[in-house]
N, C-alpha and C positions, 0 to 999 in steps of 0.2 A: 149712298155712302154710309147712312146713319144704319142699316145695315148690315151691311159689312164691319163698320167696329163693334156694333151689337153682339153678332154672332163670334166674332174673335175676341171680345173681353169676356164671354160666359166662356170659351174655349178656357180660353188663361183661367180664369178661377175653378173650373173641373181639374183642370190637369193642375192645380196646387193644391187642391184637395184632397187626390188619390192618393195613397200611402204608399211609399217607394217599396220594394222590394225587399231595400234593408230594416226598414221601417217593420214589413211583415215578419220578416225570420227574429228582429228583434221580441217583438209580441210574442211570438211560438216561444222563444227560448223563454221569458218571461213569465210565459204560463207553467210551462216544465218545470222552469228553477221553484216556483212557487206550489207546484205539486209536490215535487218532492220535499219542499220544506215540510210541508203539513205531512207529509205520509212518515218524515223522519222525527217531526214530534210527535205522533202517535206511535211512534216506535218505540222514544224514548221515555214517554210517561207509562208505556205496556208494563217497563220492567221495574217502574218503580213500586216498591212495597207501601200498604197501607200499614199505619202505625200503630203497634201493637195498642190494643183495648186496656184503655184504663181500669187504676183497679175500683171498686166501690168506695163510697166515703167511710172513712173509720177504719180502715184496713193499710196495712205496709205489707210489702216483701222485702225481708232482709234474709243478710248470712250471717247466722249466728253459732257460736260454739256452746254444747251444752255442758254447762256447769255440774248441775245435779239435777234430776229427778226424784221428787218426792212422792209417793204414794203412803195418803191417809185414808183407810175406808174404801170408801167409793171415789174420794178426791185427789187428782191428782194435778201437783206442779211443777213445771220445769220452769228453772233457772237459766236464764241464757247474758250471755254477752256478746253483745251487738260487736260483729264484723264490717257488717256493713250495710248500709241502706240502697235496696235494689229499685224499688217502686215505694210509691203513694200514692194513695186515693183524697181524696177530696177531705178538708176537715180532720187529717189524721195529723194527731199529736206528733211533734217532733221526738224520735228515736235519732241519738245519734253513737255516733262510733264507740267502742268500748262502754257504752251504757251498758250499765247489766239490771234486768230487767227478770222479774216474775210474770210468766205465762200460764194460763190456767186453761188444764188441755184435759179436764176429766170429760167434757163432752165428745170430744174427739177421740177420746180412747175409748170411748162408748162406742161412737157409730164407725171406727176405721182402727179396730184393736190391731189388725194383722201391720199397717203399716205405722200404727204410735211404737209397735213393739222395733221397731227398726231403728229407732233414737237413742242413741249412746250418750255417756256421757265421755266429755272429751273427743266428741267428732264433732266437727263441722256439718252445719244442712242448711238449707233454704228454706223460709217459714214462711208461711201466710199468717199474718196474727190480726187481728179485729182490736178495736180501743172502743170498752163499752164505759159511759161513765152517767152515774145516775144522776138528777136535778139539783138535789140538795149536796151530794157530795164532791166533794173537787181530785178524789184521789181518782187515780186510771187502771182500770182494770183490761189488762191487757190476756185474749183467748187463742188460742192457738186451730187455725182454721184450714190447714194443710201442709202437709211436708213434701219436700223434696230433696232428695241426696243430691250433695255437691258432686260434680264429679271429680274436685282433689279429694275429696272430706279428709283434710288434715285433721289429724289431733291438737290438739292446744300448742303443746310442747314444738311440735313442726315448725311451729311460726315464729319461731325465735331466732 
């Protein structure tokens, strides 16, 4: 007799062991729902953009309208007023809105004559400009280190 309940109490503990049928198809779907999760956030992180490269320290990108351009010599300055503040880099002095600011662009109209020659006065552009300022002195000297045409490039007057 001892036996026989022997052999039918390990029966009953196998057979509540085994995992029912709905027990299995739940698993499968489980594993499914769970692949596709993973394959649809690799879907969704594929399309996202990395973010645009900051600028260096010392440097803004703004939109500015050129006041005047001065040519003395070999030096030249342009006068601008701040549109608008696009970027900053690290440690750049605060430029803000209708600031009007002197830029000093005779090294740039050295090494890229063909495109300083494109800067009007009274149009709008996008400027790269640099803030150099030396140990002892507290004033900002602010250089002009690339242009780019707006694609309004309103005149002054436009914006009224």
């Amino acid at each position: 007799m001892s036996t026989f309940s022997t052999i039918l109490s390990l029966l009953i503990v196998i057979t509540a062991c085994t995992p029912s049928k709905k027990d299995d198809l739940s698993s499968k779907n489980d594993k499914s729902h769970t692949d596709s999760l993973i394959i649809q956030s690799r879907n969704d992180t594929m399309g996202v953009q990395p973010p645009a490269p900051s600028l260096p320290p010392g440097t803004v990108k703004i939109k500015a309208n050129i006041e005047k351009i001065k040519k003395l010599r070999d030096e030249v300055a342009v006068y601008i007023t701040v549109s608008q503040v696009l970027q900053r880099g690290s440690s750049t002095p605060l430029l803000q809105k209708e600031q009007s600011v002197k830029v000093d662009a005779t090294t740039f109209n050295k090494n890229a004559n063909q495109r300083f020659l494109t800067l009007e006065e009274g149009k709008q552009f996008i400027l790269l400009v640099g803030n150099t300022q030396s140990l002892g002195n507290q004033s900002q000297k602010w250089t002009l280190n690339n242009i780019e045409t707006d694609s309004s490039n309103k005149t002054i007057s436009d914006d009224s």
